[in-house]
N, C-alpha and C positions, 0 to 999 in steps of 0.2 A: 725443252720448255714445257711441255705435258707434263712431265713428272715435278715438276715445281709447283704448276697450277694445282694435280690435286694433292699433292703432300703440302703445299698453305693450305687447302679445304680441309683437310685434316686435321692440322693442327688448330685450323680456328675452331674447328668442333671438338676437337677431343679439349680444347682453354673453356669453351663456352661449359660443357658438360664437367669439368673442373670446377667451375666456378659455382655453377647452380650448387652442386653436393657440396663444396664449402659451406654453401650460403645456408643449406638447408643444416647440415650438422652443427653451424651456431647458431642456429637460430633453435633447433633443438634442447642445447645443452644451456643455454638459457633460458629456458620457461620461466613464468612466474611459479614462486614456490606454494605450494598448496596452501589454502588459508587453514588458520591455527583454530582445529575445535575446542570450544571451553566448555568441560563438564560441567551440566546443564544445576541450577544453587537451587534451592529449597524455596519455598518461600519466608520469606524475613521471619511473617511472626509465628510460621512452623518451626522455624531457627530459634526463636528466642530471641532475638537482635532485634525488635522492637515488640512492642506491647500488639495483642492483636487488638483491633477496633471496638467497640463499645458498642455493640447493640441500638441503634437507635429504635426511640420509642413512637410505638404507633404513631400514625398519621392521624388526626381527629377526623371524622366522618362530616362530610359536607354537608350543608344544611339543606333542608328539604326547599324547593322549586317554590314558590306562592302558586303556581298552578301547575296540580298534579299530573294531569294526561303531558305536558311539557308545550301543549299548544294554547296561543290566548286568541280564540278568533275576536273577540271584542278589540281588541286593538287592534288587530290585522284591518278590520272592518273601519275605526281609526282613521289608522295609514292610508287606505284606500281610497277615506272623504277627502283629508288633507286638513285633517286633526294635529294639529301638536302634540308633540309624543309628552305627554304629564304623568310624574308616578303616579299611579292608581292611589296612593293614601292622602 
């Protein structure tokens, strides 16, 4: 009766360690396959396969401030009585 008990312990260990290295040698030989590099294209209109862009033309220069340092204390001073803000002209 000894030798039953550990030749089933054996067996169930040498099924378990069977089973793991099945498990593991499909799961190997199934990998996902490497993903597909695509040599890297040109750009289009280095290609010729479209027109290259068109240069846009300058941006017009912004018009100058009505006050030049960029600060109006007069109207800050204004604000502060509880003037109503009116364009200056």
């Amino acid at each position: 009766m000894r030798i039953l008990r550990s030749l089933l312990g054996a067996v169930l260990l040498l099924a378990s360690t069977a089973t793991v290295a099945f498990v593991s040698a499909d799961r190997l030989a199934h990998l996902a396959p490497a993903p597909m590099v695509r040599a890297a294209q040109g750009e289009p209109s280095a290609t010729g396969s479209i027109p290259a862009p068109a240069k846009a033309a300058p941006a017009p220069k912004p018009a100058m401030p009505g006050i030049p340092n960029g600060f109006d204390t007069e109207r800050l001073h204004a604000l502060m009585r509880g003037d109503p803000i009116l364009p200056g002209r």
